[in-house]
C-alpha positions as CSV (number, residue, x, y, z in Angstrom):
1,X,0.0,0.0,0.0
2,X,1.6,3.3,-1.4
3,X,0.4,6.2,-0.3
4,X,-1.4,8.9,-2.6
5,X,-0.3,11.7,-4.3
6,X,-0.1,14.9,-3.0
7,X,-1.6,17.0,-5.4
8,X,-4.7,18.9,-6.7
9,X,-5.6,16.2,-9.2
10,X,-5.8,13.1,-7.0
11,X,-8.0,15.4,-4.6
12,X,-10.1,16.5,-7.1
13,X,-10.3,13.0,-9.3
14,X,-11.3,11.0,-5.5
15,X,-13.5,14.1,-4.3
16,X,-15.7,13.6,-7.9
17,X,-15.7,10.1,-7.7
18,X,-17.3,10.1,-4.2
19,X,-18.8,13.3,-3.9
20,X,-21.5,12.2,-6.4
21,X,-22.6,9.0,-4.6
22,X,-23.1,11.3,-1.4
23,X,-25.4,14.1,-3.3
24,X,-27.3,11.3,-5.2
25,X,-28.1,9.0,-1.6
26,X,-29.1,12.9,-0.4
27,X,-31.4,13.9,-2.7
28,X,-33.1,10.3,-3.8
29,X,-33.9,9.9,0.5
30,X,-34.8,13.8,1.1
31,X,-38.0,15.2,1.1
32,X,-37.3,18.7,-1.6
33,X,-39.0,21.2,0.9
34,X,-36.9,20.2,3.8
35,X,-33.6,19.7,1.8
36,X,-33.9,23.4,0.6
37,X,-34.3,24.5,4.4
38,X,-31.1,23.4,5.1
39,X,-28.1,25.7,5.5
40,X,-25.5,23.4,4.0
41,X,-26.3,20.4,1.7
42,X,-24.6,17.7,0.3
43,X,-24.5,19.6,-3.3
44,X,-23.9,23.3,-1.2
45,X,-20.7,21.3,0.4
46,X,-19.7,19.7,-3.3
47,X,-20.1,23.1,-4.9
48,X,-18.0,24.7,-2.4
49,X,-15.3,22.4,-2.4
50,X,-15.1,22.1,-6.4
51,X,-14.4,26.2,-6.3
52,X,-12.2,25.4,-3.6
53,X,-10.0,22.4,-5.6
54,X,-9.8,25.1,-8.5
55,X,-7.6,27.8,-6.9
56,X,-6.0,25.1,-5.1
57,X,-5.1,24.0,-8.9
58,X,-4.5,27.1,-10.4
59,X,-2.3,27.4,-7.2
60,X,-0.1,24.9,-7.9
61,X,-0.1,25.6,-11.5
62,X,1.6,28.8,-11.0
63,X,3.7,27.9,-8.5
64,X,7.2,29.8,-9.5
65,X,5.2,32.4,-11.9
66,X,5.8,35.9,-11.4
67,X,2.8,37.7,-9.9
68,X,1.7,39.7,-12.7
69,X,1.9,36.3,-15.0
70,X,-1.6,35.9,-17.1
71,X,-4.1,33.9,-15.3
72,X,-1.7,33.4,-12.1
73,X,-4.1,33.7,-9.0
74,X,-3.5,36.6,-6.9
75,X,-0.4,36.0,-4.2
76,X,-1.4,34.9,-0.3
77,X,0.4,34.9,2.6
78,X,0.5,32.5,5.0
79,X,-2.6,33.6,6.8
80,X,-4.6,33.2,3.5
81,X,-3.5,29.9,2.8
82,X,-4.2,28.7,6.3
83,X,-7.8,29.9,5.6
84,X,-8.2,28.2,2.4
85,X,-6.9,25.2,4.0
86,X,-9.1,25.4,7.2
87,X,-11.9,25.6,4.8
88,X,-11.2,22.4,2.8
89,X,-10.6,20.6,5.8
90,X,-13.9,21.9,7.3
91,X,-16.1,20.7,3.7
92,X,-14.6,17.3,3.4
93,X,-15.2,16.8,7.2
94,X,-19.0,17.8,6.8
95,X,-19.6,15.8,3.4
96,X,-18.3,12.6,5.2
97,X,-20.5,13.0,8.1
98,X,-23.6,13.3,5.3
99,X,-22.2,10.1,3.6
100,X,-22.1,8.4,7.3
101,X,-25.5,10.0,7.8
102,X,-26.6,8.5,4.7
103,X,-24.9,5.0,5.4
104,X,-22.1,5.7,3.0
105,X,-18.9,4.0,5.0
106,X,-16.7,3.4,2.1
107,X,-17.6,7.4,0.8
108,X,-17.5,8.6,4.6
109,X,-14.0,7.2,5.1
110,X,-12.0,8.1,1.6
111,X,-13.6,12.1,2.5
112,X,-11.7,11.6,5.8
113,X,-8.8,9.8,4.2
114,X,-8.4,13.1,2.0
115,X,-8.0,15.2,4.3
116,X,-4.1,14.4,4.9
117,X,-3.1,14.8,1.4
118,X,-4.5,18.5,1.6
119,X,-3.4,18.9,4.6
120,X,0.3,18.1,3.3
121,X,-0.5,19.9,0.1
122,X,-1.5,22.6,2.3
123,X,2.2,22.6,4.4
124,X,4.4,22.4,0.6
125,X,2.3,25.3,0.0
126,X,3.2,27.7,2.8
127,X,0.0,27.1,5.2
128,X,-0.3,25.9,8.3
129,X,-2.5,23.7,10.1
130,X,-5.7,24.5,12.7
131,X,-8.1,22.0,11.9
132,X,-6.3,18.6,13.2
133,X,-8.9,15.9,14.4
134,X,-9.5,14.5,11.0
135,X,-6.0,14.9,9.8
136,X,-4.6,12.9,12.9
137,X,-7.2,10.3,12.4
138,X,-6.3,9.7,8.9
139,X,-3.0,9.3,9.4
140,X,-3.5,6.6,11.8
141,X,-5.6,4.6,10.0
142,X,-3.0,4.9,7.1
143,X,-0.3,3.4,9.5
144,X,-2.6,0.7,11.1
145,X,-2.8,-0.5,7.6
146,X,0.3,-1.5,6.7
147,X,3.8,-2.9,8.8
148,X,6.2,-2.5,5.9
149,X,8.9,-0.6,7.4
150,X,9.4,1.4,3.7
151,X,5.9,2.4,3.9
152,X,6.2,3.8,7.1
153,X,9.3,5.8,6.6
154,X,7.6,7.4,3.4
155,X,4.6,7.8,6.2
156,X,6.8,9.3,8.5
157,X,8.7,11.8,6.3
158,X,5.0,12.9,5.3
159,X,3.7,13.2,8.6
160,X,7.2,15.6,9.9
161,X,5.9,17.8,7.3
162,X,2.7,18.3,8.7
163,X,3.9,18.0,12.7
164,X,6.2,21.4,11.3
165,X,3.1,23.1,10.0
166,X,0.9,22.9,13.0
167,X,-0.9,26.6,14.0
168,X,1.7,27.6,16.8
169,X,-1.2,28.2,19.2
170,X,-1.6,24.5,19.2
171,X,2.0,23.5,19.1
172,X,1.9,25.6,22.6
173,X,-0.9,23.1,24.3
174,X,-1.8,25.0,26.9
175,X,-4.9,23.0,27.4
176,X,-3.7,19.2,28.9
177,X,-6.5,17.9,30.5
178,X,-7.8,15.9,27.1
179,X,-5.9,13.0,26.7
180,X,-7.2,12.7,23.1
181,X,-6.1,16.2,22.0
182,X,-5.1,15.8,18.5
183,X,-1.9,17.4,18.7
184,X,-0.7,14.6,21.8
185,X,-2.0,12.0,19.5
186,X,-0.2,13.5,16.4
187,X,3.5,12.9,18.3
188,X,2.9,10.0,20.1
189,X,1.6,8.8,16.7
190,X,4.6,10.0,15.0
191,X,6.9,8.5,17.3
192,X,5.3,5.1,16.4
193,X,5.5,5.4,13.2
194,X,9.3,6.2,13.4
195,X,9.7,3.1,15.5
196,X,8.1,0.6,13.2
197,X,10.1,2.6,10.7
198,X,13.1,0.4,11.7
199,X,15.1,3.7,11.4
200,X,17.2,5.1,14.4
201,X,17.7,8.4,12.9
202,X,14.0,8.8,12.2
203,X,13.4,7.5,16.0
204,X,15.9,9.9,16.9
205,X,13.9,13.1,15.6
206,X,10.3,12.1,16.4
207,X,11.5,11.0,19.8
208,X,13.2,14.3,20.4
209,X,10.1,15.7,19.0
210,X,7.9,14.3,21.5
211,X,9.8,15.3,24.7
212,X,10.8,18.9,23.2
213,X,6.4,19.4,23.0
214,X,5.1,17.0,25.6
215,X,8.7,16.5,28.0
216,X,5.2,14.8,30.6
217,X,4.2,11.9,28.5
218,X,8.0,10.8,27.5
219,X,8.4,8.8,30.4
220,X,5.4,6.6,30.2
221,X,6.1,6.4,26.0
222,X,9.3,4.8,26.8
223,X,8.3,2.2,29.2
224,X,5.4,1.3,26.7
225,X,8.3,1.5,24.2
226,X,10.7,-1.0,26.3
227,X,7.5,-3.4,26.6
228,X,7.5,-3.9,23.1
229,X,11.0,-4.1,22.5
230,X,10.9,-7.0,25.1
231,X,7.1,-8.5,23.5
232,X,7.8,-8.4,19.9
233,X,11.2,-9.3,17.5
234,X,12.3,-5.7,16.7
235,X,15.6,-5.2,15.2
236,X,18.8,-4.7,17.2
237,X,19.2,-1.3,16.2
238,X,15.6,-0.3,16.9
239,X,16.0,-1.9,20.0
240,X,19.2,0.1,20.9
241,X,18.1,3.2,20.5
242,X,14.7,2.7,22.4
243,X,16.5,1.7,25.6
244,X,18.5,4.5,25.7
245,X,16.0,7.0,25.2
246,X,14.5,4.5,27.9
247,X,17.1,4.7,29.9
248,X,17.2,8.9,30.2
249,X,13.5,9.4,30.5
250,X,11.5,6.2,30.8
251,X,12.8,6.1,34.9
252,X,11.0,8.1,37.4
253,X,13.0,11.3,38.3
254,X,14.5,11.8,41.8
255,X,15.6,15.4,42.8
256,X,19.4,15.3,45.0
């Protein structure tokens, strides 16, 4: 299992292919009168996103153009592309709860499966990140579905892009008292990844990662980590390098 491409056309070509099952299951089941009552459906959320996909295309397209190149779409900063990618996010999040709604699992899930090649498309692009629930969950279901250590170190590389692009207000985590904050579960989840990577220097930085962000949960993670080391037939070098982060921060801390 490869992973996708990151670019306008695979968005677009998987967003029309499933996109139209959701609006056709809407609008064969809806009664006309109440479907035009409602502030955003299926073919509102379709339409929106299509607009969206084409100055995410013409984006790319121009990328390296000089501003005042014919048909280049205006410039944006940082804070404009954020927005546009908050906003994709946001459709493709709402479609897939219609297709769920609708009993549309397979639809429901490749919505939320897109959702991490724009938010990577989003990163290359100079964006950052806000809207991480669906994102995080995406990329977990990617990993859980597959153990081959090349795989995963493509999945990891991908996943560091995105961890670098997070909004800094949530890269602060002031908030701790949810455990299943998407931002906690993006590290720990990139530090597994780099683990069943089989590569120490990937360990290495997601490790370093995790205690640089959330310094709390590292001893914990490295007990878990030496528990698996010990349960399942890692590789000598993966091994190495988890006892010694083991070793620094998976032991309680005593003050002399």
């Amino acid at each position: 299992m490869h992973l996708p491409p990151f670019d306008v056309s695979y968005l677009h070509e998987t967003f029309s292919q499933v996109s139209r099952d959701v609006v056709e299951a809407y609008e064969d089941l809806s009664d006309p009168r109440a479907a035009a009552e409602q502030h955003q459906t299926p073919a509102m959320l379709v339409d929106a996103m299509e607009q969206l996909l084409e100055l995410y295309r013409r984006i790319e397209e121009h990328q390296g153009d000089l501003e005042n190149a014919p048909d280049a779409p205006p410039t944006l900063d940082e804070r404009e592309l954020t927005e546009l990618g908050e906003f994709g996010v946001q459709l493709l999040n709402e479609l897939a709860v219609h297709a769920a709604q609708l009993g549309l699992e397979r639809q429901s899930e490749t919505l939320r499966e897109l959702t991490f090649p724009l938010a990577v498309w989003i990163a290359r692009n100079g964006g950052e990140l806000r809207i991480l629930q669906p994102v995080v969950t995406a990329i977990a279901d990617r990993a859980n579905r597959t153990s081959e250590p090349a795989i995963l170190e493509e999945l990891f590389r991908v996943t560091a892009e995105i961890v670098e692009h997070v909004d800094e207000q949530l890269r602060q985590d002031v908030e701790k008292s949810d455990p299943m904050r998407p931002w906690r579960i993006l590290l720990l989840n990139f530090s597994i990844i780099a683990t069943r990577s089989h590569q120490p220097a990937l360990m290495e930085h997601a490790y370093d990662t995790l205690i640089h962000y959330l310094p709390e949960e590292a001893p914990e993670f490295f007990r878990q980590g030496m528990e698996q080391m010990e349960a399942l037939d890692y590789p000598a070098q993966v091994r190495e390098v988890v006892s010694r982060y083991h070793e620094q921060w998976g032991r309680p801390r005593t003050i002399h």
